[in-house]
DSSP file (Angstrom, degrees, kcal/mol; ACC not computed):
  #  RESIDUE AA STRUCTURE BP1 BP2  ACC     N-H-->O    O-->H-N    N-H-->O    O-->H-N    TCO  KAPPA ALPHA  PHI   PSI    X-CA   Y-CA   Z-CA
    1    1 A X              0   0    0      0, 0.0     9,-0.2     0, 0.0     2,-0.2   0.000 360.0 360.0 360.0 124.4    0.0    0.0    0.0
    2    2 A X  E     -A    9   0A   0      7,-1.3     7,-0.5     2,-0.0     2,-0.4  -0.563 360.0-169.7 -88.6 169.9    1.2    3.4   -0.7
    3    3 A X  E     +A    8   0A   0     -2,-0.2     2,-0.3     5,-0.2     5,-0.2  -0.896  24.1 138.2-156.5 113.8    0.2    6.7    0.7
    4    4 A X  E >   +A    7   0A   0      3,-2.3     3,-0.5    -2,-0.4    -2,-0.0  -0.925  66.0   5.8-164.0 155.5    1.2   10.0   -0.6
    5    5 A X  T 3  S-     0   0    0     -2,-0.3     2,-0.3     1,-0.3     3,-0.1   0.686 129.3 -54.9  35.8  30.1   -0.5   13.3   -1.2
    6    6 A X  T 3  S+     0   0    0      1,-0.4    -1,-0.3    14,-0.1    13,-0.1  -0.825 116.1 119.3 116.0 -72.7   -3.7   12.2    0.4
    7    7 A X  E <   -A    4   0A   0     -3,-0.5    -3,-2.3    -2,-0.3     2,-0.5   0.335  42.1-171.7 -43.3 137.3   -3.8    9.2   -2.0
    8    8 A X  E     -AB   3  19A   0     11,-2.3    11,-1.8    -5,-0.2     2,-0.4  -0.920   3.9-168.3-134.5 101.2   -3.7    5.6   -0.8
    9    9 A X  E     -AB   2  18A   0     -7,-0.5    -7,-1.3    -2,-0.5     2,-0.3  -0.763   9.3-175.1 -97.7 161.3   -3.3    2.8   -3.3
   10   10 A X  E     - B   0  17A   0      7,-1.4     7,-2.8    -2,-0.4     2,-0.4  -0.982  10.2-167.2-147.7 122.3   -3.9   -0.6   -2.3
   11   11 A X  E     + B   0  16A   0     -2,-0.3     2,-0.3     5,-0.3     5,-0.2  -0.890  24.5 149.5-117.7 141.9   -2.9   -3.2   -5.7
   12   12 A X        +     0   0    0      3,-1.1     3,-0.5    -2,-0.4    73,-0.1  -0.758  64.7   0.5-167.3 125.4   -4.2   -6.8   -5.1
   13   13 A X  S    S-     0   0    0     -2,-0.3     3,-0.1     1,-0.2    72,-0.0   0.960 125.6 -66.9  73.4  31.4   -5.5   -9.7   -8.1
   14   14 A X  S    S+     0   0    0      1,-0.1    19,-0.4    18,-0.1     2,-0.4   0.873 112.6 114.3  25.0  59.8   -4.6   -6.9  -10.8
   15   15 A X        -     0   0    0     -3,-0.5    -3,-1.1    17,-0.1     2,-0.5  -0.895  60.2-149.0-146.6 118.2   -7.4   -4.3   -9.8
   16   16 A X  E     -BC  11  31A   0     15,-2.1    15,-3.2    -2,-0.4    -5,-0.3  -0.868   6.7-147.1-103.0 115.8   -5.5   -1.5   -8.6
   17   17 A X  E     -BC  10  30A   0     -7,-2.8    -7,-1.4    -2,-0.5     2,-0.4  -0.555  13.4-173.6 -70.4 141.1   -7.3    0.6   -5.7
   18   18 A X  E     -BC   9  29A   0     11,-1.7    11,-3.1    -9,-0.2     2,-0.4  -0.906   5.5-164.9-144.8 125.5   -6.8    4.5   -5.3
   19   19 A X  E     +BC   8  28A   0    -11,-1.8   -11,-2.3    -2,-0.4     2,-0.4  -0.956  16.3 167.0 -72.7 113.1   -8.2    6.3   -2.4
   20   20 A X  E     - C   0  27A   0      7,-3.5     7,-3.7    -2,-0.4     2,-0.4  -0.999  30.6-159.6-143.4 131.6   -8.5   10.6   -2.6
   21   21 A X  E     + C   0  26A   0     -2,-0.4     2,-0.2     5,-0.2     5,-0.2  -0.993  47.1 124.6-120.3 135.0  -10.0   12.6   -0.7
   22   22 A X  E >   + C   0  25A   0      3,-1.3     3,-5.1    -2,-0.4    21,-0.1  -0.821  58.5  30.7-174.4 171.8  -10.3   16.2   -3.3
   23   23 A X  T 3  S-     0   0    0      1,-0.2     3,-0.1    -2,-0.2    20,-0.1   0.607 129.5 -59.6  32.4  13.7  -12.9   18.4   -4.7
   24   24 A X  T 3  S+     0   0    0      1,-0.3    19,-2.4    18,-0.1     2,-0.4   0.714 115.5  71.6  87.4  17.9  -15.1   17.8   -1.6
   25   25 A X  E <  S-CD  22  42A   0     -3,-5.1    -3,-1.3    17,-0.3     2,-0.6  -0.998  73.9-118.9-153.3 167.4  -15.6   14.5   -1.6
   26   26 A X  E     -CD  21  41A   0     15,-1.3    15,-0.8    -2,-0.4     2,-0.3  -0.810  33.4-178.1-128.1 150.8  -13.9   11.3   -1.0
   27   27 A X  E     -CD  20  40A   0     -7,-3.7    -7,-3.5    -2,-0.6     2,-0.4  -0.791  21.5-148.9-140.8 139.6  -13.6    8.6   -3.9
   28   28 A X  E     -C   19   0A   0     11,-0.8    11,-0.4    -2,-0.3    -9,-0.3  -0.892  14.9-165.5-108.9 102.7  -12.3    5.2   -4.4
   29   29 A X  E     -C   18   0A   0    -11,-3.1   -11,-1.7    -2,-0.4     2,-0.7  -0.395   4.3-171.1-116.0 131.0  -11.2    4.8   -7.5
   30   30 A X  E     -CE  17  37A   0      7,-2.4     7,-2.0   -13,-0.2     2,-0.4  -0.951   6.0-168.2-139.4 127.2  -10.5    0.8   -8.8
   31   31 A X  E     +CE  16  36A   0    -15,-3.2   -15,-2.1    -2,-0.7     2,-0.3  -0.878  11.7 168.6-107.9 140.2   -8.8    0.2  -12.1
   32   32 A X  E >   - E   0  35A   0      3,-1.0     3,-2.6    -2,-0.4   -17,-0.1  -0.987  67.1 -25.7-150.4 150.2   -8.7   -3.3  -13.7
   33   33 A X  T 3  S-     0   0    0    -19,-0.4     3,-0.1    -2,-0.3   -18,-0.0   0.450 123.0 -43.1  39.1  16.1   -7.8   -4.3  -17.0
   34   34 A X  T 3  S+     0   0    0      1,-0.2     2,-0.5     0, 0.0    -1,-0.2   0.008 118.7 100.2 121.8 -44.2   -8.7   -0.5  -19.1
   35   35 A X  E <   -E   32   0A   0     -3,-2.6    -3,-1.0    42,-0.1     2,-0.6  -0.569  55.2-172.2 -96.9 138.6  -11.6   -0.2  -17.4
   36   36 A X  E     +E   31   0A   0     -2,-0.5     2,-0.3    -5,-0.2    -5,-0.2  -0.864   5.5 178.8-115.2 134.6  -12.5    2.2  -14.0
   37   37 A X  E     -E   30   0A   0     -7,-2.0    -7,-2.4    -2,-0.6     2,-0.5  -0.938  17.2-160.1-119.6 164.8  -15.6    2.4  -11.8
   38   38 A X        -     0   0    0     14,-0.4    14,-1.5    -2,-0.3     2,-0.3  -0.965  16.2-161.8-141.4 160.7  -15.5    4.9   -8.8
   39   39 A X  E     + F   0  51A   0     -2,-0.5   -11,-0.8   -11,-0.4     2,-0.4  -0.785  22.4 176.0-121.7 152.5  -17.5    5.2   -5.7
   40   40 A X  E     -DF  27  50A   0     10,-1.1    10,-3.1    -2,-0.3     2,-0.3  -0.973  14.5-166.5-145.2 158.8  -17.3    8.8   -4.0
   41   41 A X  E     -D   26   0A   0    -15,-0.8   -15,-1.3    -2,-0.4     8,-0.1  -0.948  40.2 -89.6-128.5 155.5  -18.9   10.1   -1.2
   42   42 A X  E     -D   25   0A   0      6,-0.3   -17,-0.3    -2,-0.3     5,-0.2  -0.512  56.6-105.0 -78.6 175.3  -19.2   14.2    0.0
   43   43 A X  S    S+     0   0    0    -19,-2.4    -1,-0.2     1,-0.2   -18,-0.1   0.873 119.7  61.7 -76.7 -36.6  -16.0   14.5    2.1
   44   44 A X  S    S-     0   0    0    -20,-0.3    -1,-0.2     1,-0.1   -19,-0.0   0.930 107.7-137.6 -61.9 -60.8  -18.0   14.6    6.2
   45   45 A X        +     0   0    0      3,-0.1     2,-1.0    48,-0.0    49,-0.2   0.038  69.2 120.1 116.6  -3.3  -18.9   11.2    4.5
   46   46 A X        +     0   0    0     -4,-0.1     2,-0.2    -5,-0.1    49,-0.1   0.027  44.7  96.4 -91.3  49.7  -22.4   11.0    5.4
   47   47 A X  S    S-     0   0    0     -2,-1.0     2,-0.3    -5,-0.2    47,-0.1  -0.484  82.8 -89.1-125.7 158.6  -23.9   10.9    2.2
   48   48 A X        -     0   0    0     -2,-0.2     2,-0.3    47,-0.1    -6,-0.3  -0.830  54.0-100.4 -82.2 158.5  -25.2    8.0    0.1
   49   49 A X  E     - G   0  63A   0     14,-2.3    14,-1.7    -2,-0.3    -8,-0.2  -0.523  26.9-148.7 -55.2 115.2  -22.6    6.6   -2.2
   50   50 A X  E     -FG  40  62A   0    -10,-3.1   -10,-1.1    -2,-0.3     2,-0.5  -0.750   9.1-150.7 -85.1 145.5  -22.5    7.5   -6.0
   51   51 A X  E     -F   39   0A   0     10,-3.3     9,-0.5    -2,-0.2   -12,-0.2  -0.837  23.5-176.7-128.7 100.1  -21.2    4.7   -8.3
   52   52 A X        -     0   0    0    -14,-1.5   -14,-0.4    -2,-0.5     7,-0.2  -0.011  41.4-120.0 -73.3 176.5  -19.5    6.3  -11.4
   53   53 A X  S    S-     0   0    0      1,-0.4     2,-0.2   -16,-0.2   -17,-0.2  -0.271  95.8 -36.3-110.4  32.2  -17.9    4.8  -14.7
   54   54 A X  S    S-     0   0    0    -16,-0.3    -1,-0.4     3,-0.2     3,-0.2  -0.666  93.3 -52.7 135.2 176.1  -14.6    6.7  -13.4
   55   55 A X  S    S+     0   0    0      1,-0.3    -1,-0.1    -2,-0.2   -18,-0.0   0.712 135.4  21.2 -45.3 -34.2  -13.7   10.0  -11.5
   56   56 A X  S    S+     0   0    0     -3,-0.2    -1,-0.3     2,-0.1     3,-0.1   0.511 100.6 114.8-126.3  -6.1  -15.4   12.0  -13.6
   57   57 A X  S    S-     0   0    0     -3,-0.2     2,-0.5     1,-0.1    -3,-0.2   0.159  70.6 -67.0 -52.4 164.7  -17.8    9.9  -15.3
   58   58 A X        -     0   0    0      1,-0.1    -1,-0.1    -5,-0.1    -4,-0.1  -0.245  50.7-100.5 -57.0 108.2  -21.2    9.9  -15.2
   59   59 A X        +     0   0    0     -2,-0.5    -7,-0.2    -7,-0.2    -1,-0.1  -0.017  41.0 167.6 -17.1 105.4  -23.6    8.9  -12.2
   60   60 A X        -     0   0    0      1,-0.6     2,-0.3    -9,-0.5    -1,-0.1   0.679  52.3 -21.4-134.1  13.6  -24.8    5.7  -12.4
   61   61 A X        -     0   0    0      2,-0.0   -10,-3.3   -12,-0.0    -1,-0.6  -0.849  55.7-143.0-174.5 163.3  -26.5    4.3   -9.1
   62   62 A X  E     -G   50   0A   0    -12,-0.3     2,-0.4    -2,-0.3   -12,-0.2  -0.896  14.1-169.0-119.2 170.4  -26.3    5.3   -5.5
   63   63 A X  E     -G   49   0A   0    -14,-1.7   -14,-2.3    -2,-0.3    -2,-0.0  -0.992  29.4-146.6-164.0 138.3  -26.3    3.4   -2.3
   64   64 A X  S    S+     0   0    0     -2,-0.4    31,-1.8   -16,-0.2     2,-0.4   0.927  87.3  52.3 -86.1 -38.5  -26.5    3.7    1.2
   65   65 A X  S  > S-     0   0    0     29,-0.2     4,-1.4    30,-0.2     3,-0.2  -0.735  72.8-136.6 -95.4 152.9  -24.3    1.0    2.1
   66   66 A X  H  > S+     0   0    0     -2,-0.4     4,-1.1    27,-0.4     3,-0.2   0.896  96.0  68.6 -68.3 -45.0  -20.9    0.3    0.9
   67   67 A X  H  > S+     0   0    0      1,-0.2     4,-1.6     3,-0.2    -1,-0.3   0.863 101.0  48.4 -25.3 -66.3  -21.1   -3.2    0.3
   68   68 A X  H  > S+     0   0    0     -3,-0.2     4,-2.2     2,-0.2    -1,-0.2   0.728 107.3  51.4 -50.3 -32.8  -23.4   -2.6   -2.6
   69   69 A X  H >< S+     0   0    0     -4,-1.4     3,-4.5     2,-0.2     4,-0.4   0.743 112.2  55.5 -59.7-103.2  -21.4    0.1   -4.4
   70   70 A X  H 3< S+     0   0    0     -4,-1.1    -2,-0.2     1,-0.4     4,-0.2   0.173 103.8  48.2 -23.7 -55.0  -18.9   -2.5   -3.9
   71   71 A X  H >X S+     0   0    0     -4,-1.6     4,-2.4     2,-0.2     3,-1.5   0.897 110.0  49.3 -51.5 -57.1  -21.0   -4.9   -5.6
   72   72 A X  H <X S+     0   0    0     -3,-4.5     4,-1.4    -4,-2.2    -1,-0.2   0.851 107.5  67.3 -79.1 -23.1  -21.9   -2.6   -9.0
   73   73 A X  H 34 S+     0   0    0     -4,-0.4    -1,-0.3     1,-0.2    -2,-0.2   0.645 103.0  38.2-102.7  27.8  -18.1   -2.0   -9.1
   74   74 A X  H <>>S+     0   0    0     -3,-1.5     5,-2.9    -4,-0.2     4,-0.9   0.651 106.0  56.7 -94.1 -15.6  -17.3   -5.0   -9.8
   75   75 A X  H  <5S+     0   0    0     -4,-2.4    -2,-0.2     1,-0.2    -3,-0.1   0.678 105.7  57.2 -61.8 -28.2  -19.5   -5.8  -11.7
   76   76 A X  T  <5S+     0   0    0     -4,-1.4    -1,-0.2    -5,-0.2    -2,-0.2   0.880 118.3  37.6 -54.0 -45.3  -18.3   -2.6  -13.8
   77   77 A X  T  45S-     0   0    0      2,-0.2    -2,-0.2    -5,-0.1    -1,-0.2   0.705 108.6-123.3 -91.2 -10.8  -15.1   -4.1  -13.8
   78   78 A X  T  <5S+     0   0    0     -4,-0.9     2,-0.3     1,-0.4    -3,-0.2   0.808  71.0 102.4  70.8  37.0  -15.6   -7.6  -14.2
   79   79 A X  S   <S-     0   0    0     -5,-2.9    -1,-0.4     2,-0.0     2,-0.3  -0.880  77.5 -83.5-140.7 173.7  -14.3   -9.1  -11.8
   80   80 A X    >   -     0   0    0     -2,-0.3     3,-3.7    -3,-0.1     4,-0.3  -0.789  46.3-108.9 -87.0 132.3  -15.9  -10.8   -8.1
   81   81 A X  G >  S+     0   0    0      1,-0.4     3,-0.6    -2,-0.3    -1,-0.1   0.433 118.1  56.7 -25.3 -45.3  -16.5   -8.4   -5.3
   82   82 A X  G 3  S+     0   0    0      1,-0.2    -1,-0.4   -11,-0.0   -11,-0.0   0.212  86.9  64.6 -14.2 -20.8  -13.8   -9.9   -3.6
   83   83 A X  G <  S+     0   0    0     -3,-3.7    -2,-0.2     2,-0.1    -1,-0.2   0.755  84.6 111.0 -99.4 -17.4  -11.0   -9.5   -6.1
   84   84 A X    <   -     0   0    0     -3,-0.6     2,-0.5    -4,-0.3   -68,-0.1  -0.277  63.9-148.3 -24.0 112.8  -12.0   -5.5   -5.0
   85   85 A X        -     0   0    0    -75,-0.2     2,-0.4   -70,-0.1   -75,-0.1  -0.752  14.6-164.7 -84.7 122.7   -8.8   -4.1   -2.9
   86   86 A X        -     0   0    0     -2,-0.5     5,-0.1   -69,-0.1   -77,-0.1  -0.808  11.0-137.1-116.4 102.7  -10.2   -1.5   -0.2
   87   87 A X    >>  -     0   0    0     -2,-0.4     4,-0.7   -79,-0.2     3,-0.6   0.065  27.4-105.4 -10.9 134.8   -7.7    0.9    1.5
   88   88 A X  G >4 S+     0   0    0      1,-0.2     3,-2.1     2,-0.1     4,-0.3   0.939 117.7  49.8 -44.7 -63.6   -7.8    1.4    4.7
   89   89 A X  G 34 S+     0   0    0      1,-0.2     3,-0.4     2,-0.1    -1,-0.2   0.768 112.1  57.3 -28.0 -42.6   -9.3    5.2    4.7
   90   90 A X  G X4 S+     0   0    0     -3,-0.6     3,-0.6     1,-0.3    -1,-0.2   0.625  79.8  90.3 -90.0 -30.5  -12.0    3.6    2.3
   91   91 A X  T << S+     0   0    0     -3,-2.1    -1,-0.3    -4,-0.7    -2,-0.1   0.656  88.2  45.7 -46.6 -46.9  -12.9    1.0    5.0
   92   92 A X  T 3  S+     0   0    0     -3,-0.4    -1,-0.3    -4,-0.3    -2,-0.1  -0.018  77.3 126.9 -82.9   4.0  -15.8    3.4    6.5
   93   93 A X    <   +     0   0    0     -3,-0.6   -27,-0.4     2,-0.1     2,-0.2  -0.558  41.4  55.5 -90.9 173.1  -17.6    4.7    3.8
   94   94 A X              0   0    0    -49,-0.2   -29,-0.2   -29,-0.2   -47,-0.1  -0.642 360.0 360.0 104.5-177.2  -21.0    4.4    3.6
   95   95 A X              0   0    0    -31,-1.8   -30,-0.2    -2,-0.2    -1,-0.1   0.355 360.0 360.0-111.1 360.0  -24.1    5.3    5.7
């Protein structure tokens, strides 16, 4: 795991995790194979979860629990919810 300039990547099963907290919210960002889905939350964290097609992509579900983001981004990526790396900082998100 690395940690620098806020950022925490976490690499595990080739799906590479990146935690930032920026712009007012904070987003976990999982890259696999070309493709990105992102989860963010507004930065107190008390928010429901948005589940993007990448940082800056387009809205495409929310959720109140993390698990379930979890769930639609892997399914973005292809891969099983499990093969999903979580940073520590990340650990907590959710309602």
């Amino acid at each position: 795991m690395s940690d620098s300039d806020g950022e925490t990547e976490l690499t595990a099963g080739g799906v590479r995790a990146i935690y930032v907290e920026e712009a007012g919210e904070r987003r976990l960002d999982f890259v696999h194979e070309g493709r990105t889905a992102s989860i963010a939350q507004n930065i107190d964290g008390y928010a429901m979860l948005k589940v993007r097609n990448g940082p800056e992509g387009d809205e495409l579900e929310r959720y109140y629990g993390f698990d379930m983001a979890l769930d639609h981004a892997a399914e973005l990526l292809g891969v099983a919810v499990d093969d999903l790396p979580v940073p520590d900082p990340a650990e907590d998100m959710g309602m």
